[in-house]
LOROLUM-122694 format. One line per 2 residues: for each residue x, y, z of N, C-alpha, C. Coordinates in steps of 0.05 Angstrom, whole numbers. Layout:
% residues N
X,Y,Z,X,Y,Z,X,Y,Z  ...
% end
This chain:
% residues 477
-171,372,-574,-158,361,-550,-154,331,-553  -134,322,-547,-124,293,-552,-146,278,-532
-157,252,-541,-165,233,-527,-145,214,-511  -142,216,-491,-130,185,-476,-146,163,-483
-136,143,-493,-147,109,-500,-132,91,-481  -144,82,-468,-139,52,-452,-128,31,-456
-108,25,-472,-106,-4,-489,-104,-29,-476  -112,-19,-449,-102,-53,-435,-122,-80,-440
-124,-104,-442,-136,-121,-448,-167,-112,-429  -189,-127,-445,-206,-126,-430,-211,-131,-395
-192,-164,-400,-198,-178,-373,-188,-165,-345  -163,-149,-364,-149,-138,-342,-166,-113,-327
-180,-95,-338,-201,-72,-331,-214,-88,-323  -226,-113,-321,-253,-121,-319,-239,-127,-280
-213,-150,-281,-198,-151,-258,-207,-127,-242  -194,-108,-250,-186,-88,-233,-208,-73,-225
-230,-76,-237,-264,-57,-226,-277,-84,-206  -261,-104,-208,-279,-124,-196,-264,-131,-165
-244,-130,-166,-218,-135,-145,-233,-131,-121  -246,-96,-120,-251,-85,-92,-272,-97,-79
-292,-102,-102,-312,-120,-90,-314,-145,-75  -297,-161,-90,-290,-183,-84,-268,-177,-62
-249,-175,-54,-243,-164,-33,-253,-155,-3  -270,-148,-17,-285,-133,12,-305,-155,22
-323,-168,5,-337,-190,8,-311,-210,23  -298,-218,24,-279,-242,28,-282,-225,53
-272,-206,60,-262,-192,89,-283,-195,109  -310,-181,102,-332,-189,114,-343,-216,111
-335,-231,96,-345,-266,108,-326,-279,126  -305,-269,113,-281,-289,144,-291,-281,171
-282,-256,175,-299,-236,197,-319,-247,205  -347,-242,186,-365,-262,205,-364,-293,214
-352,-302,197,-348,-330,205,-330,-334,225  -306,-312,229,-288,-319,260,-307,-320,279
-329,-295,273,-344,-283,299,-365,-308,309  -372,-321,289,-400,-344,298,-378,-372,311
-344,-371,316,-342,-389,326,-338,-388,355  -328,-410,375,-341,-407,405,-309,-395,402
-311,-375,435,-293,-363,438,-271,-379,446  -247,-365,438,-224,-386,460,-216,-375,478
-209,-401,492,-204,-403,518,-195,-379,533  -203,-374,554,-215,-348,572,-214,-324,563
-245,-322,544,-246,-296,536,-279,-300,529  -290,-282,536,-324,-285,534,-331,-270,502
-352,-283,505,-368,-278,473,-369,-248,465  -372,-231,478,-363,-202,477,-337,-193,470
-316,-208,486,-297,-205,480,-287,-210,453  -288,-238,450,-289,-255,424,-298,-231,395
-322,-227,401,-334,-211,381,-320,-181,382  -305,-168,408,-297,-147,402,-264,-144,390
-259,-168,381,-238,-178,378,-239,-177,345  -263,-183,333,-274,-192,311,-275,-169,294
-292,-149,306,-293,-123,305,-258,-109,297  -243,-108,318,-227,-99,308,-207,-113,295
-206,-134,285,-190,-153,258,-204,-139,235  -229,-138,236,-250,-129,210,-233,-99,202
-228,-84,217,-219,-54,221,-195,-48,216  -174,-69,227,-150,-69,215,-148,-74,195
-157,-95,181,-157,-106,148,-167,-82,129  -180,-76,143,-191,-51,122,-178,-18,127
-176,-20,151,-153,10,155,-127,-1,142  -115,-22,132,-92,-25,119,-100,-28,89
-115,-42,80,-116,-56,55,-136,-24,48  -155,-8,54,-162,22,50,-180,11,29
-193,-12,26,-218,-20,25,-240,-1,14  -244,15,49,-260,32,57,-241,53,58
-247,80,58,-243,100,72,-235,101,104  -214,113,107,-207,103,138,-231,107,158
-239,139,155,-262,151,172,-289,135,169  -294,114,146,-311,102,135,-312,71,160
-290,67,150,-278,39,177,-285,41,199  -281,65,216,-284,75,241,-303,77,245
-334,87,221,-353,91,233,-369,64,236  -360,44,216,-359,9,212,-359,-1,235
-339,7,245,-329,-1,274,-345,4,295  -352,32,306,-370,48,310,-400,25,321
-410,23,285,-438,8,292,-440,-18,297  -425,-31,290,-416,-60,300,-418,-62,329
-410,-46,345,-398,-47,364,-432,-67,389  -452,-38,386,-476,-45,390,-498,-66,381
-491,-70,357,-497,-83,337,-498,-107,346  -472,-115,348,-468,-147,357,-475,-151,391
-475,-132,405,-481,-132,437,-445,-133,455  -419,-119,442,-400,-113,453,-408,-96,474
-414,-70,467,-420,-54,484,-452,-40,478  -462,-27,504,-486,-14,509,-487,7,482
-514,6,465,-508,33,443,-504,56,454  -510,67,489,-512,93,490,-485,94,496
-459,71,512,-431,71,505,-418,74,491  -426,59,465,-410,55,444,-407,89,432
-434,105,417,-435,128,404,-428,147,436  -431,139,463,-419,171,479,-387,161,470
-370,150,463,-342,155,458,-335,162,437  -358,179,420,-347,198,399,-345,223,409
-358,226,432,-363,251,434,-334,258,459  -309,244,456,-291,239,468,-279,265,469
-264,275,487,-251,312,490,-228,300,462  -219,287,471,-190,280,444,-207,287,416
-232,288,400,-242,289,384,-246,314,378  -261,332,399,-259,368,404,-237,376,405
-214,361,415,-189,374,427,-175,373,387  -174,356,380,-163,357,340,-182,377,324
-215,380,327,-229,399,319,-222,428,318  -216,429,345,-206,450,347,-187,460,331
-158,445,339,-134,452,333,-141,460,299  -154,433,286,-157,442,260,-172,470,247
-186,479,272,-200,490,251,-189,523,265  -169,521,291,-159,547,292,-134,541,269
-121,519,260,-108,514,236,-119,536,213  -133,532,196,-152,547,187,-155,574,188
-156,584,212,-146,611,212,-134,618,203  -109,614,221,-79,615,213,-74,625,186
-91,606,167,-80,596,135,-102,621,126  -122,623,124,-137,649,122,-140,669,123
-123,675,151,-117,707,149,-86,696,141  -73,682,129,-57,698,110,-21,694,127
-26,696,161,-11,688,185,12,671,169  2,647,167,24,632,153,32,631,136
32,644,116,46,660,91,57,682,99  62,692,112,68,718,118,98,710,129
96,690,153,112,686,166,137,671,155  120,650,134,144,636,116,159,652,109
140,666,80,162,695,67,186,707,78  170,714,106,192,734,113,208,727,125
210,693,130,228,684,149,248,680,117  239,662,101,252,660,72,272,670,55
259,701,63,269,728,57,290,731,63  295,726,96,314,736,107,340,713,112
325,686,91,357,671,99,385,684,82  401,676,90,433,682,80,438,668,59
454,687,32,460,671,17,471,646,18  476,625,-2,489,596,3,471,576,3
473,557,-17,448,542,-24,447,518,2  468,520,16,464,501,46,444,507,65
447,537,57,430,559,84,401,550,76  398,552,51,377,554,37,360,528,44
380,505,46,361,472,56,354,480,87  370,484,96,363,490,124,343,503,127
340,526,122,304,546,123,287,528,106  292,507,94,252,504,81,261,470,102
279,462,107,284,449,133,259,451,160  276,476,170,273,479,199,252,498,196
245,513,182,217,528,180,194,509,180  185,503,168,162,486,167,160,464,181
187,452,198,186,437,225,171,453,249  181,485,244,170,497,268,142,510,268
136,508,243,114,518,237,88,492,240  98,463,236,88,440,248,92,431,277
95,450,288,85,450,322,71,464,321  51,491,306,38,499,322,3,492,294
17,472,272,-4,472,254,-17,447,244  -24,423,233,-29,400,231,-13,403,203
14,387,195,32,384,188,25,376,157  6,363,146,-15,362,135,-22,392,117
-21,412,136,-33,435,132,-5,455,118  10,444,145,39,458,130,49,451,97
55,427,99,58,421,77,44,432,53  17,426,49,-3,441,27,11,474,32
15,487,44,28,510,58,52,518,33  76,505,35,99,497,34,105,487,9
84,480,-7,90,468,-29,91,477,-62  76,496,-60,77,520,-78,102,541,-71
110,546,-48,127,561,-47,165,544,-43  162,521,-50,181,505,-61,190,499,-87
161,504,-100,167,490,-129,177,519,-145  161,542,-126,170,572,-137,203,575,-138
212,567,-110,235,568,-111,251,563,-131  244,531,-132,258,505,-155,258,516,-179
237,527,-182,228,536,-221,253,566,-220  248,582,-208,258,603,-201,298,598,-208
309,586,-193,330,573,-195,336,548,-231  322,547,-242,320,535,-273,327,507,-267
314,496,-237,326,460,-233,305,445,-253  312,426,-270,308,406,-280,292,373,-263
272,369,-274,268,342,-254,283,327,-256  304,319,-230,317,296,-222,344,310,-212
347,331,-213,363,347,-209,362,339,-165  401,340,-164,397,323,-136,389,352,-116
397,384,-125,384,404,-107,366,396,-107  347,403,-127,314,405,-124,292,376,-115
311,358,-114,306,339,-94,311,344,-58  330,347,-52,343,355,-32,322,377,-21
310,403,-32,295,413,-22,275,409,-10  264,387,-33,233,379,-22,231,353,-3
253,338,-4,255,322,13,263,336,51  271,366,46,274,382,68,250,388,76
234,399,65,206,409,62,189,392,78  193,365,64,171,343,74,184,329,106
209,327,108,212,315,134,212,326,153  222,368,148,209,395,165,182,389,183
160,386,156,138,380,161,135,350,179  140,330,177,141,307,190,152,302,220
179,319,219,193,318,253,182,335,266  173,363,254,159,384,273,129,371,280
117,359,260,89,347,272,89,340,295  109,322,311,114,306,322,105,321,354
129,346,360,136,360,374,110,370,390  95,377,380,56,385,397,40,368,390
22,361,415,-5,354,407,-21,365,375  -12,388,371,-15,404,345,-16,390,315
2,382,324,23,373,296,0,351,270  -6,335,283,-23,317,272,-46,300,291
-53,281,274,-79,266,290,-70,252,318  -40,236,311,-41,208,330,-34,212,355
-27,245,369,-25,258,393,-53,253,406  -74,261,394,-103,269,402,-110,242,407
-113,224,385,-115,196,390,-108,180,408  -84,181,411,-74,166,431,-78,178,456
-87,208,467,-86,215,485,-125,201,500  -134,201,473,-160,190,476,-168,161,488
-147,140,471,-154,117,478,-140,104,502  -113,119,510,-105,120,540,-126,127,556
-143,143,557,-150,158,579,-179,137,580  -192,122,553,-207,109,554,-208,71,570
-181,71,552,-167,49,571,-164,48,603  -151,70,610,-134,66,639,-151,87,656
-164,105,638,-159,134,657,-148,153,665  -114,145,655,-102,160,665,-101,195,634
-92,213,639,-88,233,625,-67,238,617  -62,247,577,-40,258,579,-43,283,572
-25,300,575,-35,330,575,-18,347,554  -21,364,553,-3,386,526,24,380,527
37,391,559,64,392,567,73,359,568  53,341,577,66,313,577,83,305,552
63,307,535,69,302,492,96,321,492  107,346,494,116,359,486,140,359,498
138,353,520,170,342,538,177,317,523  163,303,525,171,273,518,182,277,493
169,293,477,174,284,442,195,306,441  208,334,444,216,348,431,248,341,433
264,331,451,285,315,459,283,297,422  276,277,420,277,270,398,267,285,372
251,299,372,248,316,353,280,331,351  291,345,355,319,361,362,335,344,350
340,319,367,359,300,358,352,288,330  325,283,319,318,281,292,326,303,273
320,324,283,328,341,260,358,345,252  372,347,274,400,347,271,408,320,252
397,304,250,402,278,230,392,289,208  370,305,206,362,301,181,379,326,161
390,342,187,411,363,164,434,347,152  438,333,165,469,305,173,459,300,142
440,281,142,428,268,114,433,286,92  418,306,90,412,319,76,445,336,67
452,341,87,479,357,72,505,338,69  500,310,74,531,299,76,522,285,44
491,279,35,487,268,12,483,291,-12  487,325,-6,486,344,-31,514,349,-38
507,350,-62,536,348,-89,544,378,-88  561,384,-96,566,410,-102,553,418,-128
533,434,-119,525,455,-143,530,478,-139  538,499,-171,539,519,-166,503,537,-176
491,547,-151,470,561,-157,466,587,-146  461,598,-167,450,636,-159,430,635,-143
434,639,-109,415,641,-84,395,663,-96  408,686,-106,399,708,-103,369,717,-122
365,691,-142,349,689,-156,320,685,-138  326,672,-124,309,654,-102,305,686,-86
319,695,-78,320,728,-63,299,745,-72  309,749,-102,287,762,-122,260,759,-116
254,728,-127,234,727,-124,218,718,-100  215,719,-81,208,718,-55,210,749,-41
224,763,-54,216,800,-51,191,796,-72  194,798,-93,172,805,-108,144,790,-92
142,766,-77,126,749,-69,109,772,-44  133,781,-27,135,795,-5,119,825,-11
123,832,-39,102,861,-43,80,847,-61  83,840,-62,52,829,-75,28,825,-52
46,809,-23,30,804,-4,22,833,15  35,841,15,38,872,31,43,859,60
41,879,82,47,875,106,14,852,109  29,849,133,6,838,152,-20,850,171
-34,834,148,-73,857,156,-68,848,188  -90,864,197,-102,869,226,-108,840,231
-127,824,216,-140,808,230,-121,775,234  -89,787,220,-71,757,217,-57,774,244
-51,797,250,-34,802,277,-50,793,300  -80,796,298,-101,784,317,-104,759,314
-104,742,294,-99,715,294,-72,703,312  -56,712,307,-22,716,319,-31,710,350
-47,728,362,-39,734,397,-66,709,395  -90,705,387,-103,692,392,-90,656,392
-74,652,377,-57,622,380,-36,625,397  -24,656,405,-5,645,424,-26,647,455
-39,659,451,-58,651,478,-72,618,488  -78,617,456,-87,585,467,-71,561,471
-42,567,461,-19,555,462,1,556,494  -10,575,503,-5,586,533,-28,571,552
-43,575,543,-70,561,560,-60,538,558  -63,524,541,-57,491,535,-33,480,550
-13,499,557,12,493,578,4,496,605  -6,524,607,-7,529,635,-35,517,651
-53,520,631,-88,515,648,-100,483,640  -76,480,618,-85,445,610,-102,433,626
-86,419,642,-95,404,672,-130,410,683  -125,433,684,-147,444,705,-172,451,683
-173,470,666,-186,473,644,-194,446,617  -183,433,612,-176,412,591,-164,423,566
-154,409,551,-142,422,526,-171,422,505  -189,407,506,-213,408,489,-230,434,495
-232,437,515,-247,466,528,-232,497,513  -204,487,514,-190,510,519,-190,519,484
-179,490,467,-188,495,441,-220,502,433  -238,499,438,-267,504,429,-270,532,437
-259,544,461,-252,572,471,-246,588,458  -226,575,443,-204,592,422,-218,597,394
-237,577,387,-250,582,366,-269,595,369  -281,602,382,-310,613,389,-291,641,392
-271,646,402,-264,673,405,-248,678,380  -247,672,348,-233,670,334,-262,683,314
-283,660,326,-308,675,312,-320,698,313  -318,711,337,-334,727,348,-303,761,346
-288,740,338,-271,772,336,-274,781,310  -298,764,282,-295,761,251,-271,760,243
-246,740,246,-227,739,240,-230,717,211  -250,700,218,-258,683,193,-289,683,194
-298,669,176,-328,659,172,-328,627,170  -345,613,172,-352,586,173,-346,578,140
-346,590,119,-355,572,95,-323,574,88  -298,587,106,-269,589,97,-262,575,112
-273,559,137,-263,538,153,-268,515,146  -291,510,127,-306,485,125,-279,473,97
-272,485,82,-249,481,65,-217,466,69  -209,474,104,-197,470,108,-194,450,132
-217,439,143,-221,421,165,-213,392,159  -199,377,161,-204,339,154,-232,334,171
-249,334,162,-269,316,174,-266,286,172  -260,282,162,-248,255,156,-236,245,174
-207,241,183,-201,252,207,-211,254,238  -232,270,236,-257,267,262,-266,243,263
-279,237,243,-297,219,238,-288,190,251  -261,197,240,-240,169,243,-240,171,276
-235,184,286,-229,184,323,-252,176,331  -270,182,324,-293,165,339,-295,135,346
-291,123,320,-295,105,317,-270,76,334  -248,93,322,-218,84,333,-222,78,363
-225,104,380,-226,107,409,-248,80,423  -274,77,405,-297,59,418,-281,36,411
-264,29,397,-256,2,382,-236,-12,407  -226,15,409,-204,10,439,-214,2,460
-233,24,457,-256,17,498,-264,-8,497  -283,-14,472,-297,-51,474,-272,-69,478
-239,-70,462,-215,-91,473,-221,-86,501  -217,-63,514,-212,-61,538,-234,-65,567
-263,-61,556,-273,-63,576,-283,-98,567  -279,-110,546,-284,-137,548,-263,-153,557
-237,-147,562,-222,-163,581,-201,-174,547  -209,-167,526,-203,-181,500,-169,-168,488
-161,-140,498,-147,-134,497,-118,-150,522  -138,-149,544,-115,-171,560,-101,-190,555
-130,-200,544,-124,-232,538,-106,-231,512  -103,-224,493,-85,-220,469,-56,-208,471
-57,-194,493,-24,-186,511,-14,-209,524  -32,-214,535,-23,-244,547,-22,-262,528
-35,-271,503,-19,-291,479,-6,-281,470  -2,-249,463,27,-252,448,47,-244,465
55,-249,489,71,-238,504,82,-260,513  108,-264,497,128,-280,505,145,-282,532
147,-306,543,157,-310,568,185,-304,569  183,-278,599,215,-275,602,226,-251,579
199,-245,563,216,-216,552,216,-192,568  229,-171,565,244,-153,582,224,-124,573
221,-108,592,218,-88,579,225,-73,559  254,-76,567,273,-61,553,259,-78,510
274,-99,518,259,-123,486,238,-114,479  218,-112,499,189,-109,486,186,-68,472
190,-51,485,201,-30,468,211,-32,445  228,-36,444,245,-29,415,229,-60,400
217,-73,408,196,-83,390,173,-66,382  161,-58,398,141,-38,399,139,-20,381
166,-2,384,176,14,363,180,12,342  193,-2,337,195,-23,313,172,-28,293
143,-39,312,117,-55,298,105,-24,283  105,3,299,95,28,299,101,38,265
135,42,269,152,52,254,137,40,224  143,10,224,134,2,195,107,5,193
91,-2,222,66,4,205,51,26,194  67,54,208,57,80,189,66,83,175
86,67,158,98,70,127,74,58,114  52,48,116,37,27,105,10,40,109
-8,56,139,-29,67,143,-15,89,149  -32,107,154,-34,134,165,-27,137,181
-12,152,198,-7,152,231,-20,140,254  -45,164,251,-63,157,258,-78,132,260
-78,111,231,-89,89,236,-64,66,251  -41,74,250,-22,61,262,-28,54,292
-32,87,311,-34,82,336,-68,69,342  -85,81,322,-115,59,333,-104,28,326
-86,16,312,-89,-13,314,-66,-25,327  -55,-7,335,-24,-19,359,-31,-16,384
-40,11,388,-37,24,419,-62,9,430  -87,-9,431,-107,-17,441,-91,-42,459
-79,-62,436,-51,-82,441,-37,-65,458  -9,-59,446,7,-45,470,4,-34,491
-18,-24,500,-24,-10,527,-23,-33,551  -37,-58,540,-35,-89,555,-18,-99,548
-9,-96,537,23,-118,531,46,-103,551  35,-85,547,69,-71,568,62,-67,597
33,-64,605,29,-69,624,32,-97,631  21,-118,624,36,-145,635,63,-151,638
86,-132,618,108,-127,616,125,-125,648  108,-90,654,114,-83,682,120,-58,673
107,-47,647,119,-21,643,83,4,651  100,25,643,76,45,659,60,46,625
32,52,626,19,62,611,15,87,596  33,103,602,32,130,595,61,129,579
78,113,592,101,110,572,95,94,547  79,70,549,74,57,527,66,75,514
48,82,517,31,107,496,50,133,474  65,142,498,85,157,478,100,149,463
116,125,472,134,103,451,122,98,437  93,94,435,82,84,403,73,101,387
64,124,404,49,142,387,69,176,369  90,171,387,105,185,377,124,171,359
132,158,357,142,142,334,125,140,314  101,135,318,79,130,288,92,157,274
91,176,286,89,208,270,110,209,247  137,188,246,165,185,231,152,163,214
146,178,192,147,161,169,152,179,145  174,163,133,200,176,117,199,159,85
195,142,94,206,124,70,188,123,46  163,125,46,138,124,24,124,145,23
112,149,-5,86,165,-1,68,169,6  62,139,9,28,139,19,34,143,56
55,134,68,61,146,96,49,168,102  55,193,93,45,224,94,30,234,78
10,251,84,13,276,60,33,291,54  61,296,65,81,318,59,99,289,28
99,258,42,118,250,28,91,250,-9  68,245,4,56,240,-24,57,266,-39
58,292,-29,66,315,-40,82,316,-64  108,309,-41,135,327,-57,134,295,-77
125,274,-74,126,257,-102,111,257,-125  87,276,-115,66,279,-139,81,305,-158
106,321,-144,116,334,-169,137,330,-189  142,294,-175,167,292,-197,193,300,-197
200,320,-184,221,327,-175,244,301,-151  225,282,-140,235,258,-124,227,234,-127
247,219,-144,251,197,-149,238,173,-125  215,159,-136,218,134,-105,240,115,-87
263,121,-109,286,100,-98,300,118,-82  295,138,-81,314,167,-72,304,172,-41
271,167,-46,265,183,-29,262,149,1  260,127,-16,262,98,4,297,97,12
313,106,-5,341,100,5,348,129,29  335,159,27,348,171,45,322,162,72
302,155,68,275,149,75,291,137,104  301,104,93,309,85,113,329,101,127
352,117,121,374,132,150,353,143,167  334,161,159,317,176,178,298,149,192
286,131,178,273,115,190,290,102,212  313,90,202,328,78,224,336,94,257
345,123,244,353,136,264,331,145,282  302,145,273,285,146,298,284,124,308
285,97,296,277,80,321,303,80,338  327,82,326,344,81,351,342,108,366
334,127,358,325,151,381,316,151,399  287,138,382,256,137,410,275,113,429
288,95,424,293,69,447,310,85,466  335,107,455,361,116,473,335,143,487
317,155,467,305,177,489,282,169,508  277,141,501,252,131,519,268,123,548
290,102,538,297,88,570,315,108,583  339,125,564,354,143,576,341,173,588
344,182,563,326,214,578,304,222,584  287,204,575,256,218,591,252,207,625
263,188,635,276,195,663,283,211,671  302,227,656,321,250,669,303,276,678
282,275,646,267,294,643,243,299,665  233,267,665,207,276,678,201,249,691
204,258,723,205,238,736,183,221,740  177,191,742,165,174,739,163,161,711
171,174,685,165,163,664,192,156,656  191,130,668,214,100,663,199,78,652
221,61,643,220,34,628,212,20,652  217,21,680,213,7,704,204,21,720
179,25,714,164,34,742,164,34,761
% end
């Protein structure tokens, strides 16, 4: 077996094992050194320091330093540490419903993928598209969009990605070939606009529903996320067929190959066991609950419900869930949510809306800024770390604005979810680039139309239609 050899100069290996260290040291001395100076002007030493705290957290949820879930728990002990907040405060806002309420979802996710449910359903949806290699973008499209409303998108994708490349190979595409691009770039933005659509979909629903409710109080609930976002979800997708089919070339390709084999896929799997048709009614029940009993029940109750009755029907075992959970992920919400509460109950988040909040800007301006700050910064972090280092800011900035808090929250947090342009944005975009099949200039040039066209979405569906939709949630309160 061939050896790989290294040939790069010494200094340069020596650089590159030494970088993180040094890095991280620099981060934690500035940090402490902001924190030992006197606070400025009207903002108390708590504040000051909870301020400190989360600079330390951003630098490192961007620059990834640390481990995101690693940061958060950083965050986490600092918090008490320095005297921000009470220790028995700081650690009770892990134990936040938004934290149970993603647990959940993930680990009835898990099911799903276990008994087999979501394979089943691809296939045979697959199966049954119509010849025509147009038809054919459209189903690994809009399938796994819809299948990322009811799954952490994350999940879909890993899902979705073997039974893409089957396709591709199946069909004799070549890497660089513009179909077999075109597919997986379908595949991955499926996965990305359907995330969007449920609390389900990914982390920064749960999150954000957390550090709202920590902030203000106020609640957002299943049906809130899902009105608000699916209006633009719709109108996203319809762009992304726009993209996708006004930039494919004419090829001539044998659909039917793809037919073949996805029957052969289809008896290999056989019908659908007992315990994936029981999986089936058990997610549309909790998906029913979560609409109708949200409010009154909570969505964290209703998910932990759903699992315990998932257990007790032996539909799975614990050591096939533990495989498929992000704990990571968890870990991260804990930390995020306390990072928010200390801005907020030290007065430190105010005070920083009020410096960066330019005189005489408009609601309307400060949005499509907002949007804007979101959009790029989950090309750069994780969704999720997008809305813990915007939404603590934004929730005070737009309130001094004159806008409602529950709208800030969805304008930022549903926009984080559209990230198109890179790989490290998603797991769906780092996917479909780890097979080579999508060029990075391919996937940043169709990346930016989709990127663009959500921010002009979220601004025309924030001020125009979610008024129409659901009264009280306006740009002017």
């Amino acid at each position: 077996m061939p050896v790989s050899i290294d040939r790069r100069p010494i200094y340069v290996l020596m650089v590159q094992r030494v970088t993180p260290y040094v890095g991280m040291f620099l981060v934690v001395w500035i940090a402490y050194q902001t924190m030992q100076q006197q606070p400025a002007e009207g903002l108390s030493v708590e504040g000051w320091r909870a301020l400190g705290v989360f600079g330390l957290c951003l630098v490192l949820w961007v620059t990834q330093l640390l481990p995101l879930a690693v940061t958060s728990l950083l965050g986490l002990a600092l918090l008490p540490l320095l005297g921000v907040l009470p220790a028995t405060e700081a650690y009770r806002l892990f134990g936040s419903p938004a934290v149970f309420f993603i647990l959940g979802a993930f680990i009835l996710a898990a099911g799903v993928m276990k008994t087999k449910l979501s394979e089943h359903m691809a296939l045979v949806f697959l199966e049954r598209v119509g010849l025509g290699p147009k038809r054919l973008i459209l189903a690994v499209l809009l399938l796994p969009a819809f299948m990322a409303f009811w799954m952490p998108e994350h999940a879909v994708a890993a899902m979705f990605l073997p039974i893409v490349l089957e396709i591709v190979r199946s069909l004799g595409l070549q890497r660089g070939h513009p179909y077999a691009a075109a597919l997986f770039l379908a595949m991955a933005w499926g996965c990305v606009i359907g995330g969007v659509a449920t609390l389900l979909g990914g982390a920064r629903g749960p999150l954000a529903m957390g550090i709202l409710k920590e902030i203000t109080g106020r609640e957002l609930s299943f049906v809130d996320w899902s009105v608000a976002a699916m209006p633009m979800v719709l109108m996203l997708l319809l762009v992304a067929v726009a993209v996708l089919l006004v930039f494919l070339p004419r090829v001539d390709i044998d659909i039917s190959r793809v037919r073949e084999r996805l029957q052969v896929a289809r008896l290999e799997q056989g019908a659908l066991s007992v315990k994936g048709r029981i999986m089936a009614m058990v997610m549309i029940a909790a998906v029913a609950s979560w609409v109708f009993l949200g409010h009154s029940l909570g969505l964290a109750s209703i998910a932990l419900m759903s699992v315990v009755l998932m257990f007790a029907l032996r539909l799975v075992n614990w050591r096939d869930v533990e495989e498929y959970v992000n704990w990571g992920v968890v870990l991260m919400y804990g930390g995020a949510i306390a990072v928010g509460k200390a801005l907020s109950d030290t007065g430190a988040a105010a005070w920083l809306a009020e410096f960066l909040l330019l005189d005489g800007l408009s609601p309307f301006v400060l949005l499509i800024l907002l949007a804007g700050a979101s959009l790029l910064l989950t090309e750069a972090v994780s969704n999720a770390a997008a809305v813990a280092i915007l939404l603590p800011i934004a929730i005070p900035l737009g309130i001094e604005a004159g806008m409602d808090a529950l709208f800030v929250t969805l304008a930022v947090a549903i926009v984080a979810g559209f990230a198109f342009m890179l790989p490290m944005g998603t797991p769906a975009n780092a996917m479909i680039y780890s097979t080579n099949y999508v060029r990075l200039g391919l996937m940043v040039r169709r990346g930016v139309l989709m990127s663009v066209s959500a921010w002009a979405l979220l601004v025309f569906t924030a001020s125009v239609i979610w008024p129409l939709i659901r009264p009280g949630l306006e740009l002017h309160p």
